[in-house]
N, C-alpha and C positions, 0 to 999 in steps of 0.2 A: 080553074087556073092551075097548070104546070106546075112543078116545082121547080123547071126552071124558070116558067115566069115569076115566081116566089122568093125565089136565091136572093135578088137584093135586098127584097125586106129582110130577111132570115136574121143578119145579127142588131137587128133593131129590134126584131120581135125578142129577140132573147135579150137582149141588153136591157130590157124594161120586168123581163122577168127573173133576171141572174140572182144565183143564187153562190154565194161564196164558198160553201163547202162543197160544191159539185165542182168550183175552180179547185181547192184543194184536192180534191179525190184525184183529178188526171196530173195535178203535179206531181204526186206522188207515185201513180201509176207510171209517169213517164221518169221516176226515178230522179226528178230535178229538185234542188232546192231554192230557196226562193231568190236566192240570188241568181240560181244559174237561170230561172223563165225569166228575171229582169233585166240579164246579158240577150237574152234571146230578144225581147219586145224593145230593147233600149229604155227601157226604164226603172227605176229606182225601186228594189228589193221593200223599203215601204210603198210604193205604191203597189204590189204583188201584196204583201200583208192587209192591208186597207180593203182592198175588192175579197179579201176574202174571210173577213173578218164581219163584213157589209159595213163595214166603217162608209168605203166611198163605193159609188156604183160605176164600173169603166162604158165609155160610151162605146155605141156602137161599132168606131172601127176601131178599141179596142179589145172588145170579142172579138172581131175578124181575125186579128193581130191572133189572140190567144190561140183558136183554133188552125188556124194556118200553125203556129209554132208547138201547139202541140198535140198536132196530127190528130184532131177530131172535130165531128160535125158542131156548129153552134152550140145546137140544141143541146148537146150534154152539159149545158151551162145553166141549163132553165131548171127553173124550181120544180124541186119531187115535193110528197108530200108526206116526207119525213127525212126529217135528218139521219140518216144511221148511223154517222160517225157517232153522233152525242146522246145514240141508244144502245151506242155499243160498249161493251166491258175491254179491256186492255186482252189484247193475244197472248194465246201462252206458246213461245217460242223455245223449242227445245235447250238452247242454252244463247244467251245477251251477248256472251263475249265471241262467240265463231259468229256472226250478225251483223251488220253495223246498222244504226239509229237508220240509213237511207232504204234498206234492202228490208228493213224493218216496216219500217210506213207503206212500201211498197206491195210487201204482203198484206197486208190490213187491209188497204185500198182495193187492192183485188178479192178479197172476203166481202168488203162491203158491198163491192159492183155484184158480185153473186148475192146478195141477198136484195139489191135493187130489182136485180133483172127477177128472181124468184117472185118477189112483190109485184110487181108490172104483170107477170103469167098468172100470178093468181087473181086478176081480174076479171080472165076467162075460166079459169081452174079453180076446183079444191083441193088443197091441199090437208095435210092429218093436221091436224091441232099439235100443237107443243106436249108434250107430255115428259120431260125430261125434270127428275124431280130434284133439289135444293138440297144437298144431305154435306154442309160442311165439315173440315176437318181443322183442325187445328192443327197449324204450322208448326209445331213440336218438336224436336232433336228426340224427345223421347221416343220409344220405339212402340207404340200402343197399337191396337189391330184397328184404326178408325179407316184406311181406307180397303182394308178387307171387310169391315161389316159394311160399307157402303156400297163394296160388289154385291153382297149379297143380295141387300134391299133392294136392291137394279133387279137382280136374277127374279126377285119374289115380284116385284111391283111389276116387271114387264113380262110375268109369265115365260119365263125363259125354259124354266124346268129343268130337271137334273142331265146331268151329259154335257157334252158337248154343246157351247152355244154356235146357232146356225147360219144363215148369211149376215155378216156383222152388218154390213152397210146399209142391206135393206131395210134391218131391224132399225135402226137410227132414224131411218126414212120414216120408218111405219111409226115413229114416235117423234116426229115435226123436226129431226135434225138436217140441215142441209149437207150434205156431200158432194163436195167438189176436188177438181185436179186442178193446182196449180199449173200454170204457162212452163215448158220446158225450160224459158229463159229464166226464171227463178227456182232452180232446182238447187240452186246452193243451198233453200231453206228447205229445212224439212217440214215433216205435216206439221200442223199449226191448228189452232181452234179459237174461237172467243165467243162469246153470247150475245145479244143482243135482243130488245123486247120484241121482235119482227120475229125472230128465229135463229135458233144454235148455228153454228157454222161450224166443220170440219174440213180443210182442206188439204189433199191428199198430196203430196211430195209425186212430179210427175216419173221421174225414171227410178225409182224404186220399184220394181214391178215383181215382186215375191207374194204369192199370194200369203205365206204364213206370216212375214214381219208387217203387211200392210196392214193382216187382222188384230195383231199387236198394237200399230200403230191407231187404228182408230179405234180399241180400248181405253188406250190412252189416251188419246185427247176428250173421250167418254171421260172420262175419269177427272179432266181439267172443268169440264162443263158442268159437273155434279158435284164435284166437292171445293174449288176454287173460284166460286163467284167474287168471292173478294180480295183474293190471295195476291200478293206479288210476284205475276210471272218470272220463273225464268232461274230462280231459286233451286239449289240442290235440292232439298226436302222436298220440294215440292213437285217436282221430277219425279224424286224414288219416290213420292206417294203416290203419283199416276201409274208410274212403272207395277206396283205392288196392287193396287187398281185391278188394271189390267191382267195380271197372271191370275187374279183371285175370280175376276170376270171368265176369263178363258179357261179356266186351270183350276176349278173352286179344292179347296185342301181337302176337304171332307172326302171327295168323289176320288183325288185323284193319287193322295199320299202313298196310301200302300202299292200302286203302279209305279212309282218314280223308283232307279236305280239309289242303292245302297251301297253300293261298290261299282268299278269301274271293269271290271273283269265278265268272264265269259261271251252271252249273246247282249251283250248290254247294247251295244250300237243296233242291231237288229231289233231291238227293243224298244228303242229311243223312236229308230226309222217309225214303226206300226204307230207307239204313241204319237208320233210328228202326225201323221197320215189318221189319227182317230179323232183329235183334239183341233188340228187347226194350228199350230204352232210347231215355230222351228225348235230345232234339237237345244241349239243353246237358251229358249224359255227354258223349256224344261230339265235343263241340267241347272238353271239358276233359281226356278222354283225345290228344286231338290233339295239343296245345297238353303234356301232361305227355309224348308220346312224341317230342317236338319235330317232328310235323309242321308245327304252326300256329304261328307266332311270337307275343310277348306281345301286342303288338299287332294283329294280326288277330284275337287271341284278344278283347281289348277291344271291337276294333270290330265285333263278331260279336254279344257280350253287350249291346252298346249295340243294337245292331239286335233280338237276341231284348226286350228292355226296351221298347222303341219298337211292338213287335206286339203288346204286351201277353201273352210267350209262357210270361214267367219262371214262370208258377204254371197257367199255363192253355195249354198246347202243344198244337195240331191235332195229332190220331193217328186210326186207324182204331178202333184196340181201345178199349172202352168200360167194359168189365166187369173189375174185378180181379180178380187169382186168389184163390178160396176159397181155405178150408182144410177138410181133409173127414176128419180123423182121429175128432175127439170126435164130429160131426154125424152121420158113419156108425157109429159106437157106437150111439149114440143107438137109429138108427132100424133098427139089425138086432138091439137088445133088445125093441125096439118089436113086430118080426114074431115075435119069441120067446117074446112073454107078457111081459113085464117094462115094465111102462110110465112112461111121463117123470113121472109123479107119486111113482111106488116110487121111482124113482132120486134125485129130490130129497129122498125120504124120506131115503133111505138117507146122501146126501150129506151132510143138514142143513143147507143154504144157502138162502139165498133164492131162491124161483122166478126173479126177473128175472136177477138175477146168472146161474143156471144155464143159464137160455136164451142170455145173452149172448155167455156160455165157450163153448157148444155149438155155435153160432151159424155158418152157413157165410159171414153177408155181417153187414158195422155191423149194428147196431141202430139204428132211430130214437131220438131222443128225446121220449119220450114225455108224459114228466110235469115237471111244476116243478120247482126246485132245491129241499130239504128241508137238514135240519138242515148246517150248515155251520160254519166256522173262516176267519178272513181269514186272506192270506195272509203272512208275515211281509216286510215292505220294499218290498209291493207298493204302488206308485204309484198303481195303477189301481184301488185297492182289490176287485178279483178274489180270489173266497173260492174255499174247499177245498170242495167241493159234497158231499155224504156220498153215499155208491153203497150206502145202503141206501133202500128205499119203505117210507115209516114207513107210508103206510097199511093196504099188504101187512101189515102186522107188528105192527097191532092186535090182531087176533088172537091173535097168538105172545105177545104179553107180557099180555093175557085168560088166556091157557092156564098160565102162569109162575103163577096163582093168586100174584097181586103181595099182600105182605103190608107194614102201615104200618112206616115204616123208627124205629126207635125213636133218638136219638140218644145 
């Protein structure tokens, strides 16, 4: 039998299998809150709560309804066989207050769908084992070295070895961390990370495309996944302990002190340049690792950042490297089911996500942005009235809610 002789079972068959946090996963994803899909279905923000709580089960041409409104097939409604919301730990979001609670959920959602879709590939694949080890810090105002000696342990436990460390993202990969880019339509938020018992997750801010602050950038959220399994995202301290993380990962003090500038004078910038171009990092790490190992005093340190501000360097630093580092975990999935007979259209079968989504997770570089902004939510306190953009392609997804054989919603 067809699947389009099938399409009118389709939301009978899932309506017996629905599962409520797969409802919540595309709400979130499409940026809604629970009252705006119960504006959308015409009905009542509890009964949105209920089906996805598994309080009540919605009938069949309630799924119809769901997926028609919010541009996906059925199927992404059927039960997986693990919840990842409720195995995963809270995000750690660069900072709660530039964010809001919607655009929040909305990234999560999209971490999770990468570690669904990752799960689903490794039914054909193996993937590395977790190897990402547990080394807490205490959330302290004191200034102690806990999350420099947790770089360290990183350096010695994953055989990093003295120097320079080498493709960050690979190395993540080669030790069970997922790597992914964000949707261009959520590029407000930047990279982001959380754990979960399935697998770490990293997801990379897509138009940032600087090779050196993007190796900075998944140090750093290394650093959220090693030493804040239990911490309160989002928290200054807990920021500068990633931030501090990170320089000590990329930048170890022992190797790198006596190289760091002491003054601001002569071939210092020339100097800076070769350092930028030997380590993997921009000028201003390492005029802030200077300055934190007390090479650089506060002041040279100022008049250094006035100078990078003045070159217009703060966002845009001359480097050689052009290309950031991929990520080649899911991609190479992909394209050795691909030589296998298993092709990218069975897998998204298999997956039930949206093509564009799966290409995106898959994905070794950003995505364009391709299409319009579609269904959306403002954002709550937003000044600039900047809306939640929905990361599903309702056009893609006429079809899918065609096939839900949608029936009149009776009241």
């Amino acid at each position: 039998m067809s699947d389009k002789d099938r399409s009118p079972d389709r939301a009978a068959e899932v309506a017996a299998l629905f599962d409520g946090s797969r409802l919540t996963m595309a709400r979130h994803l499409a940026g809604l809150r629970k009252s705006d899909l119960a504006g959308l279905l015409d009905k009542s923000a509890t009964a949105v709560a209920a089906w996805e709580s598994g309080a009540k089960r919605p009938t069949a041409a309630t799924v119809a309804q769901l997926a028609l409104s919010l541009s996906v097939d059925p199927g992404f409604f059927a039960a997986r066989p693990d919840d990842i919301a409720a195995l995963s730990t809270t995000p750690h979001f660069r900072s709660l207050r530039s964010t809001s609670q919607l655009a929040r959920d909305q990234a999560f959602a999209y971490g999770q769908l990468a570690v669904d879709i990752a799960s689903s590939l490794e039914r054909h694949v193996e993937f590395p084992d977790v190897d990402v080890p547990s080394l807490p810090v205490a959330i302290d105002p004191s200034d102690d070295d806990g999350p420099e000696r947790a770089a360290q342990a990183l350096r010695e436990g994953w055989k990093i070895g003295r120097g320079p460390a080498g493709h960050l993202v690979r190395l993540l990969e080669h030790h069970g961390v997922l790597v992914v880019f964000s949707p261009p339509r959520t590029a407000a938020v930047d990279a982001y990370s959380f754990d979960s018992r399935l697998r770490p997750v990293v997801v990379l801010n897509p138009i940032k495309r600087d090779y050196y602050r993007q190796r900075f950038d998944v140090a750093h959220e290394l650093g959220h996944l090693i030493m804040h399994g239990d911490a309160e995202p989002g928290g200054r301290i807990v920021e500068e302990q990633a931030h501090r993380f990170a320089s000590e990962l990329l930048m170890p003090a022992a190797e790198i002190n006596d190289l760091l500038p002491a003054h601001m004078g002569g071939n210092v910038w020339v100097n800076l340049a070769k350092l930028k171009e030997q380590w993997g990092v921009s000028m201003q790490a390492l005029l802030y690792r200077a300055r934190r190992l007390g090479r650089l005093g506060d002041v040279s340190y100022r008049n250094a950042m006035t100078t990078i501000s003045a070159r217009g360097w703060r966002r845009d630093e001359p480097g050689l490297i052009t290309t950031i580092e991929q990520p080649s975990l899911l991609p190479k999935a992909v394209e050795l089911l691909e030589k296998e007979g298993i092709n990218e259209a069975a897998l998204i079968a298999q997956c039930r996500v949206p093509a564009d989504l799966f290409h995106t997770i898959t994905s070794r570089t950003p995505q364009p942005l391709a299409n319009e902004p579609t269904t959306s939510s403002p954002r709550p306190g937003s000044s600039t009235g900047a809306r939640i953009i929905s990361l599903f392609d309702q056009r893609q997804a006429r079809s899918s809610g065609t096939e839900a054989n949608r029936e009149p919603n009776s009241r």
